[in-house]
Backbone bond lengths (Angstrom), bond angles and torsions (degrees), N, CA, C in turn:
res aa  C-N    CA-C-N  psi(-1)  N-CA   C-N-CA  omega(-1)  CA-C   N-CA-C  phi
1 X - - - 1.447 - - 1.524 110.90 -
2 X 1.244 118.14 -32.29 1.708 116.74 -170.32 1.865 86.94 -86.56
3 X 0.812 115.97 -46.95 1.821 112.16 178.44 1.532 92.76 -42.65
4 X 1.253 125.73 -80.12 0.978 121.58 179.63 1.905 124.85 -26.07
5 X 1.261 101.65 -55.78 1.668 105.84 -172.41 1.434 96.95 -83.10
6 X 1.387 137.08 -4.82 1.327 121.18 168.48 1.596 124.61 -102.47
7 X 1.906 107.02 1.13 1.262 116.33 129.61 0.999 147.15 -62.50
8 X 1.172 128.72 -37.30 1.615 140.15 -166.96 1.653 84.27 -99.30
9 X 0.936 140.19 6.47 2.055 128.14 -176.01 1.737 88.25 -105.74
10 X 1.786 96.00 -54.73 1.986 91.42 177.50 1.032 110.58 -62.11
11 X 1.447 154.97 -39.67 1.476 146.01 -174.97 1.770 107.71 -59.44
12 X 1.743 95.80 -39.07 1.681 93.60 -167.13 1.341 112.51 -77.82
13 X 1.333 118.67 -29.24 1.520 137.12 160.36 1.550 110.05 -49.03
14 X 1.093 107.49 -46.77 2.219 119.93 -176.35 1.610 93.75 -62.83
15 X 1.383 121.64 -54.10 1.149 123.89 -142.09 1.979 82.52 -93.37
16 X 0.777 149.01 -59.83 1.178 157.27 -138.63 1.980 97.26 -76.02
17 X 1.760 116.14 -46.54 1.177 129.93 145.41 1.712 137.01 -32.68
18 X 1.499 86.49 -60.55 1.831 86.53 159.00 1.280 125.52 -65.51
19 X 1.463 123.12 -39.71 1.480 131.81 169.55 1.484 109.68 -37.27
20 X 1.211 93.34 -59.48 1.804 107.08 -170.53 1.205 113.82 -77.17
21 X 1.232 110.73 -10.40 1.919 123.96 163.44 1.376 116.06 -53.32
22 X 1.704 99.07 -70.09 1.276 132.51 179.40 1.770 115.86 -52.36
23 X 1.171 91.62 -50.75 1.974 96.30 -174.96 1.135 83.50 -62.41
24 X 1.890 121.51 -79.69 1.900 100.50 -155.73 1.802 112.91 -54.44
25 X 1.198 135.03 -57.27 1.107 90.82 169.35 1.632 156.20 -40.17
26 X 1.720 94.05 -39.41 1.405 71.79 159.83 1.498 150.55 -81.44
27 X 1.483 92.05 -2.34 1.866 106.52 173.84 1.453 108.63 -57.68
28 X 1.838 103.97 -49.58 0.992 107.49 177.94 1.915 143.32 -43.04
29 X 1.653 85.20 -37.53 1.163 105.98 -178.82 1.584 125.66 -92.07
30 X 1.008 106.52 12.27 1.796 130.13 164.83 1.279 108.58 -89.13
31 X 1.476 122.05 -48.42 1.058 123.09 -157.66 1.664 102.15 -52.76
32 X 1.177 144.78 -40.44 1.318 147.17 161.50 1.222 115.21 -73.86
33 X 0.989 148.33 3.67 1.324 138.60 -148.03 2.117 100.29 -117.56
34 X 1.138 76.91 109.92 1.614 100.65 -178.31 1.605 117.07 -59.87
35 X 1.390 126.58 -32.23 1.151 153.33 165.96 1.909 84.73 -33.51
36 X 1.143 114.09 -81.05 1.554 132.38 -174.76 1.038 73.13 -44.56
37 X 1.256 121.84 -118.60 1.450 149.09 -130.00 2.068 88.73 -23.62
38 X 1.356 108.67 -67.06 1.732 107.25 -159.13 1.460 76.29 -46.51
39 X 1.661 130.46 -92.92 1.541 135.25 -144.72 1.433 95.06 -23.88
40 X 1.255 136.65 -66.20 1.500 133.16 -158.73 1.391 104.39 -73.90
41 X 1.257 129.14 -24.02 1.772 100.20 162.07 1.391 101.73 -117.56
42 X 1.314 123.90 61.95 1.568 152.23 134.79 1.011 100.99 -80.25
43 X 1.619 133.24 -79.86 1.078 165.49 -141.82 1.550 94.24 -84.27
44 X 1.491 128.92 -46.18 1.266 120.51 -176.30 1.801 113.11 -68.90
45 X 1.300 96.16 -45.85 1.763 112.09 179.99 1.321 119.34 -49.41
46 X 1.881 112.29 -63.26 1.818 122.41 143.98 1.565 99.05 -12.66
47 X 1.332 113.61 -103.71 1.244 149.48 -134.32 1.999 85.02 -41.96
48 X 1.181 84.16 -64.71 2.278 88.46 -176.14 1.481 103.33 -72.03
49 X 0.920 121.22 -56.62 1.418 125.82 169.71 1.626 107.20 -13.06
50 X 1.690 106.14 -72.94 1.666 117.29 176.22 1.813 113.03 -42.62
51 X 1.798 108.50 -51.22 1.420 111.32 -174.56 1.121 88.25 -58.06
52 X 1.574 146.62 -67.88 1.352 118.03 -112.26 1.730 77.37 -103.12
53 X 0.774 135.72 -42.81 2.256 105.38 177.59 1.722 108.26 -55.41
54 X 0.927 114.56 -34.75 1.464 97.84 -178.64 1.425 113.08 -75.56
55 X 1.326 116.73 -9.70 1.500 116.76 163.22 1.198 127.22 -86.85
56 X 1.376 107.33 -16.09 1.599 122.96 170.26 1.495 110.63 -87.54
57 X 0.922 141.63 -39.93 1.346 171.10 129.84 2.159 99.97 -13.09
58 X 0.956 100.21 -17.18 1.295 107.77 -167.29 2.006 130.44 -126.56
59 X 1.278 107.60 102.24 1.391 102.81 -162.55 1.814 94.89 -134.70
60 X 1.513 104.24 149.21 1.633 113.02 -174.49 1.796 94.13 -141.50
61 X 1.844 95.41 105.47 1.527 79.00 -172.08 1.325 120.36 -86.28
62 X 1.832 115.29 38.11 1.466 105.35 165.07 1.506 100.07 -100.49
63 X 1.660 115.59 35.36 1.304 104.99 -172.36 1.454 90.98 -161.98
64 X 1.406 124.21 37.37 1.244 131.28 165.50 2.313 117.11 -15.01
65 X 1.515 88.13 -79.50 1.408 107.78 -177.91 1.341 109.49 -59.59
66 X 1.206 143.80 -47.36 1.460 165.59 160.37 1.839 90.06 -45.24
67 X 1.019 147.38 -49.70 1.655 115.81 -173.79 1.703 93.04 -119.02
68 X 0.927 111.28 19.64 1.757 92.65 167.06 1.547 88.15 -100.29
69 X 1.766 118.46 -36.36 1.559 110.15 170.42 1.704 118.55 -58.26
70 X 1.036 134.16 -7.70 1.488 134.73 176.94 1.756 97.87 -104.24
71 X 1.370 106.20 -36.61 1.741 81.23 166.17 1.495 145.79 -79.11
72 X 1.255 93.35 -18.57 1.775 113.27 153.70 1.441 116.02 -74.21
73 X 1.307 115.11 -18.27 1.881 121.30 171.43 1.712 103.68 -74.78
74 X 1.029 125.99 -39.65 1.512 140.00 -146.38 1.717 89.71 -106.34
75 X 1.122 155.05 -34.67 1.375 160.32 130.50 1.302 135.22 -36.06
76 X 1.434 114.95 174.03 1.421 119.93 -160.44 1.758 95.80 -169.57
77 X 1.365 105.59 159.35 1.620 111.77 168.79 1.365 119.92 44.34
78 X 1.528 144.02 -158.15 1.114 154.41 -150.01 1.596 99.27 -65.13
79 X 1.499 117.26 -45.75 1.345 116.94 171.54 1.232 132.72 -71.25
80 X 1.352 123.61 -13.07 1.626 119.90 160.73 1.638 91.29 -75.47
81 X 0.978 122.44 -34.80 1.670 125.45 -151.18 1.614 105.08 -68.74
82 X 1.855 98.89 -14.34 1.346 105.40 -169.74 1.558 114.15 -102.17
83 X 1.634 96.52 -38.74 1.714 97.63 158.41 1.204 121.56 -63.58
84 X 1.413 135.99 -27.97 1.775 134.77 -158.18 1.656 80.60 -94.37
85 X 0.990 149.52 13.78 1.568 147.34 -164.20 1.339 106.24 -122.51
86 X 1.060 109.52 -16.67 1.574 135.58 -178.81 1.833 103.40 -38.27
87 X 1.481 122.38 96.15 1.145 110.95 -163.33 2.109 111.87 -87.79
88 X 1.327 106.50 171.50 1.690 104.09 -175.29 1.620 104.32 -60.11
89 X 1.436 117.98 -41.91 1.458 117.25 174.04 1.964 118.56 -49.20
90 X 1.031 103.83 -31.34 1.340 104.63 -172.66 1.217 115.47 -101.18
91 X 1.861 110.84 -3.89 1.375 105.10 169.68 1.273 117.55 -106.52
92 X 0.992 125.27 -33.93 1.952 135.91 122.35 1.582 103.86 20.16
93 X 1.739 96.28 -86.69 1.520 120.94 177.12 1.746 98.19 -37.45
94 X 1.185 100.12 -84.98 1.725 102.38 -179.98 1.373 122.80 -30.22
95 X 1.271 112.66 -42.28 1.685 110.64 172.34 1.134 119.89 -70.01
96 X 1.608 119.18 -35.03 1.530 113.43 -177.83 1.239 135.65 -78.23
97 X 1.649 92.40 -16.85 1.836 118.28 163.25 1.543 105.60 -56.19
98 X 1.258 136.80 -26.95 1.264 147.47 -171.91 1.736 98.36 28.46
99 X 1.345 107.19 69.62 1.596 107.57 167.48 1.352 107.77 -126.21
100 X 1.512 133.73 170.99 1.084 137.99 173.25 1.839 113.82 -136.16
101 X 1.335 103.38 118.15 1.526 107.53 -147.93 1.974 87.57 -101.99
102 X 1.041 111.94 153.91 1.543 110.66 174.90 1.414 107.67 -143.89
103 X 1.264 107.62 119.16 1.573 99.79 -170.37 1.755 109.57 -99.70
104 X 1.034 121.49 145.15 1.349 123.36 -178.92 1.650 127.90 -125.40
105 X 1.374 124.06 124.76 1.128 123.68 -160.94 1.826 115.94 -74.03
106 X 1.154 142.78 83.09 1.236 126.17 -147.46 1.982 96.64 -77.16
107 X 1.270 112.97 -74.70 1.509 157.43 -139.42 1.600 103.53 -128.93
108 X 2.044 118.51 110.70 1.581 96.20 172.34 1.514 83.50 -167.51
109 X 1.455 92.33 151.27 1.656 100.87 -173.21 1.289 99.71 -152.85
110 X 1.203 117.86 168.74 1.732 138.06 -173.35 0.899 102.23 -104.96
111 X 1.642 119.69 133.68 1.571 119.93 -163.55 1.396 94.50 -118.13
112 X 1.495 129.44 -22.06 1.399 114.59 -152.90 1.564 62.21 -179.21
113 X 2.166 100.66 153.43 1.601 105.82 161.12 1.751 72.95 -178.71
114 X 0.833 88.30 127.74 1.676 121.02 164.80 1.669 110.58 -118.96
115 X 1.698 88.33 101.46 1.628 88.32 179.32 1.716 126.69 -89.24
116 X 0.826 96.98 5.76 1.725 123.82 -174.56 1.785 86.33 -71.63
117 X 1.509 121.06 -51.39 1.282 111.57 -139.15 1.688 85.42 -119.00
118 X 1.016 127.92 5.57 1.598 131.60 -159.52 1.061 147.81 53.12
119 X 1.573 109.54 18.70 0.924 118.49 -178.00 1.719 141.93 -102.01
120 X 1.404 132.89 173.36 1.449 116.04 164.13 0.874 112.51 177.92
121 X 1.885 116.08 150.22 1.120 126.99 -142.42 1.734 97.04 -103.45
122 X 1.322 147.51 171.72 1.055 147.62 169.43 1.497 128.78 -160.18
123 X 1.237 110.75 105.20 1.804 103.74 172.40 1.312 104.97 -93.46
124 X 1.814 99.54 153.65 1.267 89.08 -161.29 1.937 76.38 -173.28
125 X 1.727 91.61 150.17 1.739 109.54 -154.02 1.395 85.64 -115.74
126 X 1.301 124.09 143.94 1.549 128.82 -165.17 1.532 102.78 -141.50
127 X 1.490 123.32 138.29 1.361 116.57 179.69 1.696 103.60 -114.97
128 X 1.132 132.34 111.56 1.263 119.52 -142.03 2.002 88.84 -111.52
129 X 1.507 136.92 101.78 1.395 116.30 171.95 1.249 95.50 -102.74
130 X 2.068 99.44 142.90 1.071 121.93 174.12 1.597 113.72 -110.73
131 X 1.396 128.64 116.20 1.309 136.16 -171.73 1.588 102.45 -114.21
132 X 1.761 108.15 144.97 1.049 122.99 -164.62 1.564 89.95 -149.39
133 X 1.529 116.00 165.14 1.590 121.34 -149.31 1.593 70.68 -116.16
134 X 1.856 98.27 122.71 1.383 94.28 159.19 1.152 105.53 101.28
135 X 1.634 137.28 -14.73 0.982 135.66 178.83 1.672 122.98 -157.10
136 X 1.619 121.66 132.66 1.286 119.99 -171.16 1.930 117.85 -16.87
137 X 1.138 110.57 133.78 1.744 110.52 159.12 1.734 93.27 -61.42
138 X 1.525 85.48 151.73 1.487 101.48 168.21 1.739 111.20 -128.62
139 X 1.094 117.10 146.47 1.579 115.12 -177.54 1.434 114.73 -140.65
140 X 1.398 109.66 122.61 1.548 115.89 -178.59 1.456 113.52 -113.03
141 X 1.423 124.10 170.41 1.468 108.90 -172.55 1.365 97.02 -135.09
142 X 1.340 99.57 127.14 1.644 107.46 -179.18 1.481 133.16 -117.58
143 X 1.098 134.17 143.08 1.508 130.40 -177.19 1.562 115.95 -108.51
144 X 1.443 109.01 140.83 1.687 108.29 -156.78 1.786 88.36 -141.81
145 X 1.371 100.26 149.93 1.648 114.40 150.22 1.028 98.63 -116.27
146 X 1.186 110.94 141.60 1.208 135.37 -173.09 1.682 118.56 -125.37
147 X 1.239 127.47 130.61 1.956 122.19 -159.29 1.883 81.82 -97.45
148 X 0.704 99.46 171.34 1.775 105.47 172.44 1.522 104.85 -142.26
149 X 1.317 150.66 124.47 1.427 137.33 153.28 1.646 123.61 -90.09
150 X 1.005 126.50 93.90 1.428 101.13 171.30 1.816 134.73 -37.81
151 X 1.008 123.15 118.65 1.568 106.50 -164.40 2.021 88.74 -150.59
152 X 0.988 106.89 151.55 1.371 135.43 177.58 1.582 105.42 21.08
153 X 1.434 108.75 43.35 1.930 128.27 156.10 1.786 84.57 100.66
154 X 1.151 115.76 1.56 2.104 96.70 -174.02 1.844 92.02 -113.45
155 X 1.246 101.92 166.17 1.281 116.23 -175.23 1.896 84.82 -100.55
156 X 1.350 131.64 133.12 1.383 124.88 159.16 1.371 112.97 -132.83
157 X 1.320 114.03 161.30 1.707 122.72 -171.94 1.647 111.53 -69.26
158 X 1.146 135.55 105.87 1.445 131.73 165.70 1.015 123.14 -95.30
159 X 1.306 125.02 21.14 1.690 143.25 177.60 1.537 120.02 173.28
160 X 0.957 94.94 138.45 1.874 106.32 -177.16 1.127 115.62 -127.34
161 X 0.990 126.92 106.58 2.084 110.32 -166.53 1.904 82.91 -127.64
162 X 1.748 115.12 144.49 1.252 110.74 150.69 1.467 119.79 -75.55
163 X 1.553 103.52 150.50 1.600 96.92 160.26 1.232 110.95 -93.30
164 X 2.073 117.40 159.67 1.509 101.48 169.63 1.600 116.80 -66.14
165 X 1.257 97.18 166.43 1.526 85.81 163.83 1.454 131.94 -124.09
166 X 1.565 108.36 20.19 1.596 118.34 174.63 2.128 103.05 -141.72
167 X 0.730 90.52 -179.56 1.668 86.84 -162.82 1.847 87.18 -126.33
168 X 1.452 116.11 157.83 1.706 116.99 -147.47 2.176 70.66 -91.94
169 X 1.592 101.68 154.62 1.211 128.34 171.08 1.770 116.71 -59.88
């Protein structure tokens, strides 16, 4: 009987050994492995990518200065350069519209991201409701590419273009 239980202890010991073989190597073998590395700033680019259009995507004109300041936060290059440019006439305009627009991230994926250079490309489906005092919200659904730059550890938007969304008859 102890022959016995000092078989089945060495097998569970053998088997329990290879396990622990197998896992550290494979920890080991991630640690380089680029495969990871792109997926996780896939996944990082997405992930900010989504915040920062739905923040662009997003304006409350009892707070004019306050989200044109988060859309120059959420940006980079010619396009922050275009929100921080944001003149008093056009925010004027925005206030007197007294609407409150909410943009929403439905649908968004990484089309292309070259992390070498920081960059990435993104389509991405937007549900945009527009509310007005006094009268139904309205909601349209829009499609955007979106440029992404990596810049100072955040992924931010450096272009926003709509796509159409019907093709001419």
């Amino acid at each position: 009987m102890a022959d016995k239980v000092t078989r089945i202890a060495a097998g569970v010991l053998a088997a329990a050994a290879v396990y622990a073989g197998w896992g550290g190597w494979s920890w080991i073998s991630t640690k380089g492995d680029d495969t990871l590395s792109y997926a996780q700033a896939r996944d990082e680019a997405l992930a900010q990518g989504r915040a920062r259009v739905a923040e662009v995507t997003t304006l409350d004109y009892h707070d004019i200065d306050g989200g044109i300041g988060r859309w120059v936060a959420a940006s980079t290059g010619p396009l922050r350069d275009e929100f921080a440019g944001t003149g008093k006439e056009t925010k004027n305009t925005l206030r007197d519209n007294e609407t409150v627009a909410t943009g929403k991230v439905l649908e968004a994926a990484i089309s292309d991201l070259d992390q070498r250079a920081g960059t990435a490309t993104m389509l991405v489906s937007v549900e945009i409701t527009t509310a007005k005092e006094g009268a139904e919200p309205a909601t349209a659904r829009n499609r955007f590419t979106a440029r992404l730059q990596h810049t100072d550890g955040e992924w931010k938007l450096s272009a926003l273009n709509q796509v159409p969304l019907g093709g001419a008859s």
